[in-house]
C-alpha positions, 0 to 999 in steps of 0.5 A, a space after each residue: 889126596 884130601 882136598 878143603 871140599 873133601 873136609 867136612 865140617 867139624 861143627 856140625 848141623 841141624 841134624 848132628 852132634 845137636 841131638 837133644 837141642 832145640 832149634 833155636 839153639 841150633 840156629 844160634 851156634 851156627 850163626 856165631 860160626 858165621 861170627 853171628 852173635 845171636 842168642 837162642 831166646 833172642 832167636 825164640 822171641 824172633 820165631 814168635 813174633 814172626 810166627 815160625 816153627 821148628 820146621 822153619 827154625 830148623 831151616 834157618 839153622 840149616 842154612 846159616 850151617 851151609 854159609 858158615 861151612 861155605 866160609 870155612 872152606 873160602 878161608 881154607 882156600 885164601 890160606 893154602 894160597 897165600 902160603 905158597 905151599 904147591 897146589 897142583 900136586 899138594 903134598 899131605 899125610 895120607 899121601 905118606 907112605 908111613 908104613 915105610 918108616 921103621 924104628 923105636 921111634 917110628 910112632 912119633 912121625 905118625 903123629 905129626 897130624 895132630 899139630 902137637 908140636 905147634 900147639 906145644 910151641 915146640 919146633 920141628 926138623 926133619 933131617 936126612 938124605 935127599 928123597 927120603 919125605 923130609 919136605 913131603 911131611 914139612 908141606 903135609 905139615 903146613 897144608 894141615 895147618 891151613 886146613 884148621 884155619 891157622 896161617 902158613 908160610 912156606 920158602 926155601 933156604 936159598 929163597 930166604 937169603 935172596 929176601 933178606 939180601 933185597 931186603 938189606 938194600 931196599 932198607 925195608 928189613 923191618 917189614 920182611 922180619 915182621 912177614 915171616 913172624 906172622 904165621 902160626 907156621 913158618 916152614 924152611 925148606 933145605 936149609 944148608 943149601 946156601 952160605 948166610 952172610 952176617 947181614 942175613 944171618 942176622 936177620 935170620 935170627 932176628 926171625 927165631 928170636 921173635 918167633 920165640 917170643 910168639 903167642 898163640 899155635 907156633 912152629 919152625 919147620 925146617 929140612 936138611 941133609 945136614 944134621 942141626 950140629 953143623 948148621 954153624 957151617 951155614 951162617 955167618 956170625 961170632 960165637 955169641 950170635 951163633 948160639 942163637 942156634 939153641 934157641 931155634 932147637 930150644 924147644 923142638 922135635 928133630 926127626 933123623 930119617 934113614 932109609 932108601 930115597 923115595 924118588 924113581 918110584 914112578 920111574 919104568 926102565 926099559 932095556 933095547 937094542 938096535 939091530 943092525 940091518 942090511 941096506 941095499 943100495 940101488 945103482 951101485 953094482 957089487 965090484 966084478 961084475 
């Protein structure tokens, strides 16, 4: 299980990946990861007037690398926690048991880790039966996600129903659309576990449509038991609204996962018997005598 410390950092410091570089300009590229706009021969000319060394150069640069990476890890955490992914047992690649899956098209999950699809603005389903790894790797999804600075939103079908329905009566539907178009990758969880009425169904492809237009690293991410064919069955809409469903798979990656439920894996079954025993039961004396 990987934690944001566990990562280390991918740009380097004073001793790696800047072999050859000198110590003015080490210091100046981590600064600008600490946001920093500072040059190298701005920061020559500051060594000299101060009458500083490499040595010294080198420990500036040393510490402005701690403080960027101590930021980095600081953003991670803001994002994992605002994503309402579960924390106390986070779920994450290396946790997934991909030596289960077999297939002709089995190398296309073990490549999920790299984001591909959401740089593609591409989405992703995982579909199939209950306890095979489909919210495992659409969480595994959105922790990677945070974990490379990129803002994540996770909830539940029945969660986003509940929403928009609070949303419909407080009349502030505008603003719940708008949260959920925010992040680079919004995550569904379970979808078809609840009815959408025409006010929400409206509202969830309001989402769709937007995010479709989105600029930058975007992503769907959705689950279910049912395949995307009857999806129709779930919302609530005329004919025209309902083809809103082919934007959502548009552009998109759909994993049909087959396979025995990964759930009781933990689960020890003991087999045990009561005998029957013999009591004896004082002051009552045995008939006859």
């Amino acid at each position: 299980m990987r934690s944001p410390v566990s990562r280390g950092s991918t740009s380097g410091g004073p001793n790696d990946g800047g072999r050859g570089a000198s110590p003015y300009e080490l210091a100046s590229d981590a600064a600008s990861r600490l946001g920093i706009a500072v040059g190298a021969e701005e920061l020559a000319t500051l060594a000299s007037d101060l009458d500083l060394g490499d040595g010294e150069m080198a420990a500036v640069a040393a510490t402005f690398s701690y403080l960027a990476e101590k930021r980095r890890l600081a953003s991670i955490e803001t994002l994992l926690r605002l994503s309402r992914l579960p924390r106390r047992e986070p779920k994450t690649f290396e946790g997934f048991d991909f030596s289960r899956i077999q297939g002709r098209d089995a190398a296309a999950l073990g490549k999920l880790p790299s984001l591909a699809d959401l740089y593609a603005h591409r989405n992703v389903a995982f579909v199939g039966p209950g306890g095979i790894g489909k919210t495992h790797l659409a969480q595994a999804y959105g922790r990677e996600c945070c974990m490379r600075g990129l803002k994540t939103y996770y909830i539940k079908a029945t969660e986003l129903r509940d929403r928009f329905q609070k949303a419909v009566q407080r009349g502030n539907t505008s603003r719940v659309v708008s949260s959920l178009v925010k992040p680079s990758c919004l995550i569904v969880d379970e979808v078809g576990r609840c009815v959408y009425d025409r006010p929400c169904t409206d509202l969830f492809f309001d989402v769709v449509d937007r995010r479709y237009e989105k600029e930058g690293p975007n992503a769907m991410v959705l689950t279910s038991n049912i395949a995307p064919s009857g999806w129709d069955e779930f919302f609530t809409g005329d004919d025209t609204l309902l083809c809103a469903l082919d934007r959502l798979f548009d552009k998109a990656s759909v994993f049909v996962m087959r396979g025995p439920s990964y759930r009781g894996r933990g689960l020890d079954t003991y087999s045990v018997e009561a005998v029957p025993q013999a009591v004896k039961v004082r002051g009552i004396q045995p008939e006859g005598m």
